[in-house]
C-alpha positions in Angstrom: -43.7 48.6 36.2 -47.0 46.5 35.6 -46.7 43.2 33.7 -47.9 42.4 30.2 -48.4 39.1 28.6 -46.8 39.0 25.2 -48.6 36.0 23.0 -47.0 35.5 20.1 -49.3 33.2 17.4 -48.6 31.7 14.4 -50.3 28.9 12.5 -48.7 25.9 14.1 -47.8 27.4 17.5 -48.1 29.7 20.4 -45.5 31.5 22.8 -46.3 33.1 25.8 -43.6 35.4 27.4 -44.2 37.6 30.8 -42.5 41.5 30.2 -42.1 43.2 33.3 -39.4 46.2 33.3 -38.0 45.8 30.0 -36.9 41.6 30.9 -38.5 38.6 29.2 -39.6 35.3 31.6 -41.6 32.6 31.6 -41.2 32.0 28.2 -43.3 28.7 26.9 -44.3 27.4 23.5 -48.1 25.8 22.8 -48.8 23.9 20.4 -51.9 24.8 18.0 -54.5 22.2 19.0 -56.9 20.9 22.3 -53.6 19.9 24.6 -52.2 23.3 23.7 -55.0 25.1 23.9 -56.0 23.7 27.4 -52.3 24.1 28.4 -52.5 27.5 27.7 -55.7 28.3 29.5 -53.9 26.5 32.9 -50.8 29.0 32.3 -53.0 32.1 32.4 -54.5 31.1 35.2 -51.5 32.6 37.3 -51.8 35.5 35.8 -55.4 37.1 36.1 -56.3 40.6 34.9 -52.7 40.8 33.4 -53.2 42.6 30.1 -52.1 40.2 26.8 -50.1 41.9 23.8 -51.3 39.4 20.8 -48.0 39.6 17.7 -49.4 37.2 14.8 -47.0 35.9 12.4 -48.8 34.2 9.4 -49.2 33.7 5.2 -52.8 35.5 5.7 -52.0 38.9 6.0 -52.1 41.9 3.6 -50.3 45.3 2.9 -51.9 48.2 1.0 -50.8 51.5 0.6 -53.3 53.8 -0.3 -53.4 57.6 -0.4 -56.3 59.7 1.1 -57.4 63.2 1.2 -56.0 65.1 4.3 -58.0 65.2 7.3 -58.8 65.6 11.0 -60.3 64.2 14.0 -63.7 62.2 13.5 -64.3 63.0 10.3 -60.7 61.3 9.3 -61.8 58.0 11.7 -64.7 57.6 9.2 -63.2 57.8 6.5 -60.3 55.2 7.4 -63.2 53.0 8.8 -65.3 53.3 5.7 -62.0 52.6 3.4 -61.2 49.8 5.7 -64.5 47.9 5.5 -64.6 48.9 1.8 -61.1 46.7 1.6 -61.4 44.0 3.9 -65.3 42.8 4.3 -64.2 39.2 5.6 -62.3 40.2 8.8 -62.5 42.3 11.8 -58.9 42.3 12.1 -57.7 45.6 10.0 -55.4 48.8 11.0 -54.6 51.9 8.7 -50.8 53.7 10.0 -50.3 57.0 9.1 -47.0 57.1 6.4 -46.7 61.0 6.3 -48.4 63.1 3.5 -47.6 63.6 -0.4 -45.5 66.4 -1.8 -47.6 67.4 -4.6 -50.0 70.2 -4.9 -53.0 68.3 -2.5 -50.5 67.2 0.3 -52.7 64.3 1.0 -51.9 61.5 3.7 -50.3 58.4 3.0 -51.4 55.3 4.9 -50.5 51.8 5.2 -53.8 49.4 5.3 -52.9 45.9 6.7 -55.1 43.4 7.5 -55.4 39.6 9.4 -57.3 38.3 6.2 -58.4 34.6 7.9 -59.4 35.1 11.7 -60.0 31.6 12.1 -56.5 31.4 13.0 -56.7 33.9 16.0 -60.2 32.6 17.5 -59.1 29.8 19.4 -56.2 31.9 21.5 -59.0 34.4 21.9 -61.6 32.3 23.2 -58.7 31.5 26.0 -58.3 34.8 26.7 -62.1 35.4 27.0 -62.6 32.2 29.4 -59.6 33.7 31.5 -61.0 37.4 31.4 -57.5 38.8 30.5 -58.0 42.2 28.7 -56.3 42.5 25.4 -54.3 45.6 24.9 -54.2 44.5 20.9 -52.9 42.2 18.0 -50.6 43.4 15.9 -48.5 41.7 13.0 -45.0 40.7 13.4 -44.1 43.1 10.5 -45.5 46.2 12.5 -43.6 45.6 15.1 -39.9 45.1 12.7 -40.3 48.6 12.2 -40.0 49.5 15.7 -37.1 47.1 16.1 -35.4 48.7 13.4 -35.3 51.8 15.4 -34.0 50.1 18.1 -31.2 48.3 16.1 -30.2 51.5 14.8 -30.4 50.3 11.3 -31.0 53.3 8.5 -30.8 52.8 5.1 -33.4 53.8 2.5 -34.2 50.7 1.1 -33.8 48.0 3.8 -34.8 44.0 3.5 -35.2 42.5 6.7 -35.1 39.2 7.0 -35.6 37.1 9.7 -36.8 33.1 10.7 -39.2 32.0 13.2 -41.3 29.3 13.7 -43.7 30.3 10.9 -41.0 30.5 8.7 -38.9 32.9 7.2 -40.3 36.4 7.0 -38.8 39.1 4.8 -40.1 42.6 5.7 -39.5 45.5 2.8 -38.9 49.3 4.5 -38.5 52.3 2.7 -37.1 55.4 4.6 -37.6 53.4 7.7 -41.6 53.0 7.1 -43.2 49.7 6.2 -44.5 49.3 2.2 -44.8 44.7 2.2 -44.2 41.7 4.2 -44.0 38.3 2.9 -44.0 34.7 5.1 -42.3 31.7 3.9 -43.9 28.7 5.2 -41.4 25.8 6.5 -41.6 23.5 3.6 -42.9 19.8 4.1 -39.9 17.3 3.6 -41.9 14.1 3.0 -44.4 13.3 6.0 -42.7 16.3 8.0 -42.0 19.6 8.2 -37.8 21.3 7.7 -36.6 22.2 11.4 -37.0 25.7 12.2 -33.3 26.3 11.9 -32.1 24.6 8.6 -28.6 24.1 8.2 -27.8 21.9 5.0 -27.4 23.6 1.8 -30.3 22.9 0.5 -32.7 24.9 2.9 -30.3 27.7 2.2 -31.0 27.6 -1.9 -34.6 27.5 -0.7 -34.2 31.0 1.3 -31.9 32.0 -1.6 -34.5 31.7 -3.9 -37.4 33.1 -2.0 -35.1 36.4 -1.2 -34.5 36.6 -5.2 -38.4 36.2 -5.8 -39.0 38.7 -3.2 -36.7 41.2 -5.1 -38.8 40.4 -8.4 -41.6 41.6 -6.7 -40.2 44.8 -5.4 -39.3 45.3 -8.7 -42.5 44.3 -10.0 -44.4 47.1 -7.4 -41.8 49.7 -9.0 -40.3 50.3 -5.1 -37.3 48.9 -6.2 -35.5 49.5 -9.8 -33.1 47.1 -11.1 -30.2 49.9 -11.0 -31.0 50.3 -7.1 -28.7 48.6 -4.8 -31.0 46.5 -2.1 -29.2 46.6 1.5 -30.8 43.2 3.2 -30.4 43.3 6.4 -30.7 39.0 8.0 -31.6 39.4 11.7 -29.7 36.2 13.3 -31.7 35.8 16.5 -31.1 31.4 16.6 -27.5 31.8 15.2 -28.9 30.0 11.9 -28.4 31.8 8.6 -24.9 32.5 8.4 -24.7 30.2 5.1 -27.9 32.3 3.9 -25.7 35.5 4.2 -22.5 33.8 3.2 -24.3 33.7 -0.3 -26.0 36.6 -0.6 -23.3 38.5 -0.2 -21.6 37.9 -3.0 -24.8 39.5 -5.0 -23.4 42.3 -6.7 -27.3 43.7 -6.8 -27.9 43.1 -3.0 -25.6 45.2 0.2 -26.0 42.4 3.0 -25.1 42.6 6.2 -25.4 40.1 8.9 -26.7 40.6 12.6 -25.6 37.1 14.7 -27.5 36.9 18.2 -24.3 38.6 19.8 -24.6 41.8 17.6 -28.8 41.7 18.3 -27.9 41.8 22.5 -25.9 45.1 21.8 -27.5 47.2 19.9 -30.4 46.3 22.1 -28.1 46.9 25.1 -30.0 43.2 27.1 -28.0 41.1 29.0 -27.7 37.5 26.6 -29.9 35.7 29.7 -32.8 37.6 28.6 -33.3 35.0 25.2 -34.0 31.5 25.6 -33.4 28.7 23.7 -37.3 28.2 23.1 -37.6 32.3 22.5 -36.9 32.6 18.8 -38.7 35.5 18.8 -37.7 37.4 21.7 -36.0 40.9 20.1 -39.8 41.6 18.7 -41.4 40.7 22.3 -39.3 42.9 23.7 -39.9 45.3 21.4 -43.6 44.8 21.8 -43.6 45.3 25.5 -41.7 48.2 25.6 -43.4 50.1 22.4 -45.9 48.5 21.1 -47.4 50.1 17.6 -49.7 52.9 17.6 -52.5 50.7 15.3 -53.6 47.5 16.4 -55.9 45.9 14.6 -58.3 44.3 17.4 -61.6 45.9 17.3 -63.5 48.0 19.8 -65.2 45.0 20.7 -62.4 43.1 22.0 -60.4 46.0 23.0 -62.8 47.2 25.7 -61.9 44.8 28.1 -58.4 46.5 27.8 -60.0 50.1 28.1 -61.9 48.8 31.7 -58.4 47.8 32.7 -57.0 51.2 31.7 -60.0 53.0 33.5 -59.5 50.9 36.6 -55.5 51.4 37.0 -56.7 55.3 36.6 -59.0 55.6 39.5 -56.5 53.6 41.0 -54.0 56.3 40.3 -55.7 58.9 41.4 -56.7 57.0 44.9 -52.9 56.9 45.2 -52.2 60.2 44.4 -55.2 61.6 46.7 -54.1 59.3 49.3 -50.4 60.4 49.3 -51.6 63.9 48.8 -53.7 62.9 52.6 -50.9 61.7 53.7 -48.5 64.5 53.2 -50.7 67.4 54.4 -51.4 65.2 57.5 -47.8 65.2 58.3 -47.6 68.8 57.5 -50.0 69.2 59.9 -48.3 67.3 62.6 -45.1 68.7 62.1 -47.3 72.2 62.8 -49.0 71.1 65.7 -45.8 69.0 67.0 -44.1 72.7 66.7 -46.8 74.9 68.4 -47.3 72.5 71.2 -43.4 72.7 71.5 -44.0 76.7 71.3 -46.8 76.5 73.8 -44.9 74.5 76.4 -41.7 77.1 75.9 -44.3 79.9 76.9 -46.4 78.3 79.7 -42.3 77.8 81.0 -41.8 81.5 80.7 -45.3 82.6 82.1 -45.1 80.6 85.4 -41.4 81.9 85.8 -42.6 85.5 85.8 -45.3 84.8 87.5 -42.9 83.5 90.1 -40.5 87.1 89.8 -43.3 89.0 90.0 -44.6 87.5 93.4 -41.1 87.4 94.8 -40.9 91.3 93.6 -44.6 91.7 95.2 -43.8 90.0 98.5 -41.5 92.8 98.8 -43.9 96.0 98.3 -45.5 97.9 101.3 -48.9 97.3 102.1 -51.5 99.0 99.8 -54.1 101.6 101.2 -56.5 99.7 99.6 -57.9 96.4 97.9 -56.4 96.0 93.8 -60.2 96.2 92.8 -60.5 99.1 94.1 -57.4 100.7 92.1 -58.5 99.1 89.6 -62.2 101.2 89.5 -60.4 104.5 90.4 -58.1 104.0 87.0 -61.1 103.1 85.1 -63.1 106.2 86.5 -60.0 108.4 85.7 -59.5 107.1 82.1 -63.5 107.9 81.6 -62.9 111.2 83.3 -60.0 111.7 80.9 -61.7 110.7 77.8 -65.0 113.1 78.8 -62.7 116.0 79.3 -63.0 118.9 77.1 -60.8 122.5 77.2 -61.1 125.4 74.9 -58.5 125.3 73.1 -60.6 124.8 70.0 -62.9 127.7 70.5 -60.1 129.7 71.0 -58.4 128.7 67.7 -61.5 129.1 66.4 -62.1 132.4 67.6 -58.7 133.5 67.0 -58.9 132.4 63.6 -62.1 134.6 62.9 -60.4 137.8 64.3 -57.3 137.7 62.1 -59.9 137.7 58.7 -61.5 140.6 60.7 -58.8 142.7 62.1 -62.0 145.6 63.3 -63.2 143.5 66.1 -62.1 143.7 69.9 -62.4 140.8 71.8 -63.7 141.9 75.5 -65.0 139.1 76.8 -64.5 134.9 75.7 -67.5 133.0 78.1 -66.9 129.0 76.8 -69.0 126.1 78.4 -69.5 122.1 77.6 -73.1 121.3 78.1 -76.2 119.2 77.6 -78.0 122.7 76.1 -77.2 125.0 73.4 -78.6 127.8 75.2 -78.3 130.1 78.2 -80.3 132.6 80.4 -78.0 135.3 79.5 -79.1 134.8 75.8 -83.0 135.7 76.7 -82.1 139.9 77.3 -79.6 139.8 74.6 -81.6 138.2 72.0 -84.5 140.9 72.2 -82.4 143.4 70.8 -81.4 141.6 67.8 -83.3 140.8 64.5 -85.0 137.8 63.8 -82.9 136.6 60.9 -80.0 136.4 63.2 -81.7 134.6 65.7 -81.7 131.2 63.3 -79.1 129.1 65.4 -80.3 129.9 68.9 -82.8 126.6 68.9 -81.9 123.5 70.9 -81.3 120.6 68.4 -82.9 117.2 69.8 -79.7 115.8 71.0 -78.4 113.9 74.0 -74.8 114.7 73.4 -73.0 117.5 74.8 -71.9 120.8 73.0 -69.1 123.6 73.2 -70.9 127.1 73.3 -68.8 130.0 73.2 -70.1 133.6 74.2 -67.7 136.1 72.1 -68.4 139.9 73.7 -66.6 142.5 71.9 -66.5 145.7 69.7 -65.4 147.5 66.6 -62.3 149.8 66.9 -61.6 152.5 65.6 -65.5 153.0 65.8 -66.7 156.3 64.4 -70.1 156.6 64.7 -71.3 154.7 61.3 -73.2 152.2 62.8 -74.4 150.5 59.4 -70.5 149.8 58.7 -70.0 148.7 61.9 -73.1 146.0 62.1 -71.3 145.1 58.5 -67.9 144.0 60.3 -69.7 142.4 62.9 -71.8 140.0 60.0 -68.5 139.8 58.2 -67.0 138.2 61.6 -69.7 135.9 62.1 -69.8 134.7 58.2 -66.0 133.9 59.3 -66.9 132.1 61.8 -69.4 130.0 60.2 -66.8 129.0 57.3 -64.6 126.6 59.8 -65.7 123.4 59.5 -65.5 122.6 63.4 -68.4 125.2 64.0 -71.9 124.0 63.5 -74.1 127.5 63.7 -73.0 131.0 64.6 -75.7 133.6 66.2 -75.7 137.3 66.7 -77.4 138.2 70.2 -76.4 141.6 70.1 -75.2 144.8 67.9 -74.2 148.1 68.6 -77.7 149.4 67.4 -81.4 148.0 68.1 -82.9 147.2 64.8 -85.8 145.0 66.0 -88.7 146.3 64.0 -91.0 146.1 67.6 -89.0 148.3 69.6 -90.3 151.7 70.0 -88.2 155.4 69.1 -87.5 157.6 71.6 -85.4 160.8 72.4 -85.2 164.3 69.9 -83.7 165.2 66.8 -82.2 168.4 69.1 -79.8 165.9 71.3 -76.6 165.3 70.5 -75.1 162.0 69.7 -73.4 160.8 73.3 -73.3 157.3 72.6 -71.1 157.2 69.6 -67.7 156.6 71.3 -68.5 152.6 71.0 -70.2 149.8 68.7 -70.6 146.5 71.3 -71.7 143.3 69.9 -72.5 139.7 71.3 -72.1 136.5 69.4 -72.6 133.0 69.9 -70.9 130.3 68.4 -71.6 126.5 68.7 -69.2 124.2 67.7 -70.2 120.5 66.1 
C-alpha cells in the first residue's frame, strides 16, 4: 500500500505521523512557530511526492445544518457552492456533507455546512507543504473524522457525546443517529504564566471538564436536539489514560448514560496491536482513522487540491503502464510456451520423417530394378490421370435417350450413332437435313466454342405405323419435345421424318398408284447434350 502523511494541526502544535498499511510511525510533534516550522520543512524532506492528509483541531470552526431542495449532479455543486460562499465569505476552507433527505412532503436534502472560519492558522503548514511540493489529498476537521471512528468503535446510540482530549484541549463532538449536528473545543486554560498539562489530573481540572460537559448539554438543549427528559449517553474516549476522574463523576448524573473507553478498550475495538500509539501520539485512533477512511468532504479548495489530483493522474498512467506491461509480459510467455511446444512438436516429427525415410530406403534397396527412370513413371501417371479425366462414355445419352422413349412408348429405336467432338455437326447430317423443314433445322448451327460436345444420332420409327403420316410426324415432335425437357440436353434437331415436307421439293408419281410405302414411318434426330 502507498504511504500518506497524516498532519494533524492545532493552534499551538503540529504532529506528523507516516500511515502505511493500516500502522502508524514516525510519529513527531512541531511546535507552532519559526523552529517548528523549519523543523517540519527538514522532516518532509524524506518524504517527497508523499501525499499529506491535513486533520485540524481548533476554537475557529463552525457547524450549520441547513436543508436544501433536492438535486443532482452540477446543478446541486452550484448550489452548495453558492450556499457555501453565501455562509462563509472570509475563508476558503468550507465542506457541505450530505445528512440524508427530510420526510415531509418535499423530501429535501439535509446537509451539514462546516467551515475553518480563521485560515491564518493553516497558512504557515501549507506554505511547508508548497515549498516541499507535497500534494494535499485534503483538510478536514477532527470532528469529521469522530464520526468515522465511531463506526469503527462500534458505538450506536441515538444521541451520543463524544468526548475526548488532545493537545488543543478537550473536544466534545454531539451525534445524532450516528451523523454529526456540533462540535465544541475547550481550550487548555492558562494557570498563571502557563498553560494546564495536556493530561490534568487534580480535581480541579476535572470540575473544569465537568462544567464544560454540563454547558455543552445547555446548549443541546438550547438548539432543541436534546430535551431535558432525554437521557444523554456520553461516550469519553480515553486515548492518554487521563479522564477516569472525569467519568468517575459523570456517572453518577442521573440525566447523562456514561460509559468509559480506557486506551486498552480503544486497541480492541479497533483490533491494533498497543505498539501502534505512542506516548507523543495523543491522537493516534483519529490518524488511523484518517488514513484508512478519510471523509468524503474535505474542505481544501480546488486550488490546493490539484496538486493532489496530478498525483492521482500520475499513479493512473502508472497503473495502466503496469497493467499493459504485465499484460506484455503474459502474452509473451504465452507465446513462448507455444513456440517452446511446436519446436518440441517439430523436432518429434523431423525424428519420425528421417526414420521412414530410412525404412523406406531399406524397403527400396530391396525392389527389382525398374524398366525405367521415376520421372518417367511419374509423366505416364500424369498422362493417364489426364487421359482419365478427358474420358467420356455414353452412358448419359443413353439415359437420356432411354428416358425420352419411356414418355413416348411409339418410337423404335434402330439405330443409337454417339460421338465426343470439337463439332456439333456431321457429313451425314447434309442429305438428311434436305428433307426436313426449316423450323426443325434450328439446332444444327455450330456454336463458337472450343470445348467438346456429346452428339447423339437417334435413327428410328413409329410402330404400330398405319399409314397416317401426320400422327406419326406428331409422335416423332412429341419425342423430341421430350428430349429437349432434360436439363443435360442443350438442343434437339429433327434431320429426318417419315414424309418430305420441304416446301422446295417437287411432287411426283399418280393419283392411280397405290400406296407401297406405307408399311413404315422412319425418322432421324439429333440430340446435343450441354
Amino acid at each position: 500500500m502507498l504511504a500518506k502523511l497524516l498532519l494533524y494541526v492545532s493552534a499551538h502544535q503540529a504532529t506528523v505521523a507516516c500511515w502505511r498499511a493500516g500502522k502508524l510511525s514516525l510519529c513527531q510533534d512541531f511546535a507552532n512557530s519559526e523552529e517548528g516550522w523549519h523543523s517540519l520543512g527538514n522532516f518532509l524532506q524524506y518524504h517527497p511526492r508523499t501525499p499529506v492528509y491535513m486533520l485540524v483541531d481548533a476554537v475557529e470552526e463552525d457547524y450549520r445544518t441547513e436543508t436544501m431542495p433536492h438535486a443532482f449532479g452540477s446543478a446541486r455543486q452550484e448550489m452548495l457552492s453558492r450556499k457555501l460562499k453565501q455562509i462563509y465569505r472570509n475563508t476558503p476552507y468550507s465542506a457541505a456533507s450530505p445528512q440524508g433527505r427530510n420526510k415531509d412532503q418535499r423530501r429535501d436534502d439535509r446537509y451539514l455546512f462546516t467551515a475553518m472560519t480563521n485560515p491564518d492558522i493553516l497558512r504557515p503548514w501549507l506554505e511547508i507543504l508548497r515549498g516541499r511540493q507535497l500534494p494535499l489529498a485534503g483538510i478536514y476537521l477532527l470532528p469529521m473524522v469522530s464520526q468515522t471512528l465511531l463506526a469503527k468503535l462500534k458505538i450506536n446510540s441515538p444521541n451520543l457525546l463524544l468526548v475526548s482530549e488532545h493537545s488543543a484541549g478537550l473536544r466534545q463532538s454531539f451525534f445524532q443517529n450516528q451523523q454529526l449536528k456540533i462540535s465544541r473545543l475547550t481550550p487548555l486554560q492558562p494557570a498563571g504564566d502557563v498553560f494546564i498539562e495536556a493530561f490534568p489530573g487534580s480535581g480541579g481540572e476535572v470540575s473544569h471538564y465537568t462544567d464544560e460537559v454540563e454547558k455543552t448539554r445547555y446548549y443541546l438543549n438550547s438548539l432543541r436536539l436534546v430535551t431535558r427528559e432525554d437521557r444523554l449517553d456520553v461516550c469519553i474516549l480515553d486515548q492518554s489514560d487521563s479522564l477516569g476522574e472525569l467519568f468517575n463523576t459523570l456517572k453518577n448524573d442521573p440525566g447523562l448514560q456514561c460509559f468509559h473507553l480506557n486506551k486498552a478498550d480503544i486497541f480492541k475495538r479497533l483490533d491494533i496491536s498497543p505498539d501502534t500509539f505512542t506516548s507523543s501520539c495523543i491522537v493516534a485512533p483519529h490518524l488511523l482513522v484518517l488514513g484508512s477512511q478519510p471523509p468524503a468532504a474535505s474542505l481544501a479548495p480546488p486550488a490546493l487540491s490539484r496538486g493532489f489530483s496530478l498525483y492521482q493522474a500520475r499513479l493512473a498512467l502508472f497503473g495502466m503502464s503496469a497493467a499493459a506491461a504485465l499484460a506484455a509480459i503474459t502474452w509473451s510467455g504465452a507465446n513462448l510456451a507455444l513456440q517452446q511446444t511446436a519446436e518440441k512438436k517439430t523436432q518429434q516429427l523431423t525424428a519420425q520423417t528421417l526414420q521412414q525415410e530410412s525404412l523406406y530406403n531399406e524397403v527400396a534397396q530391396q525392389f527389382p530394378e525398374a524398366p525405367t527412370s521415376a520421372e518417367n513413371l511419374l509423366k505416364a501417371v500424369e498422362i493417364a490421370q489426364k487421359m482419365r479425366e478427358a474420358s467420356r462414355t455414353p452412358e448419359l445419352m443413353m439415359k437420356t435417350v432411354s428416358l425420352a422413349m419411356d414418355a413416348n412408348p411409339s418410337i423404335t429405336l434402330n439405330r443409337l450413332k454417339w460421338k465426343h467432338s470439337n463439332q456439333t455437326s456431321d457429313p451425314e447430317e447434309a442429305s438428311s437435313q434436305q428433307q426436313t423443314s426449316p423450323a426443325n433445322m434450328a439446332g444444327t448451327e455450330n456454336p463458337p466454342s472450343n470445348k467438346k460436345w456429346q452428339i447423339g444420332y437417334i435413327e428410328g420409327e413409329i410402330k404400330p405405323f398405319s399409314g397416317d403420316y401426320r400422327a406419326a410426324i406428331n409422335d416423332i415432335n412429341t419425342f423430341a419435345a421430350s428430349l429437349k425437357k432434360n436439363d443435360a440436353v442443350a438442343d434437339v434437331a429433327i434431320l429426318q421424318l417419315p414424309l418430305n415436307v420441304n416446301s422446295g421439293s417437287g411432287l411426283s408419281g399418280t393419283t392411280l398408284e397405290k400406296d407401297t410405302q406405307a408399311a413404315s414411318a422412319k425418322f432421324k434426330v439429333k440430340v446435343l447434350l450441354k
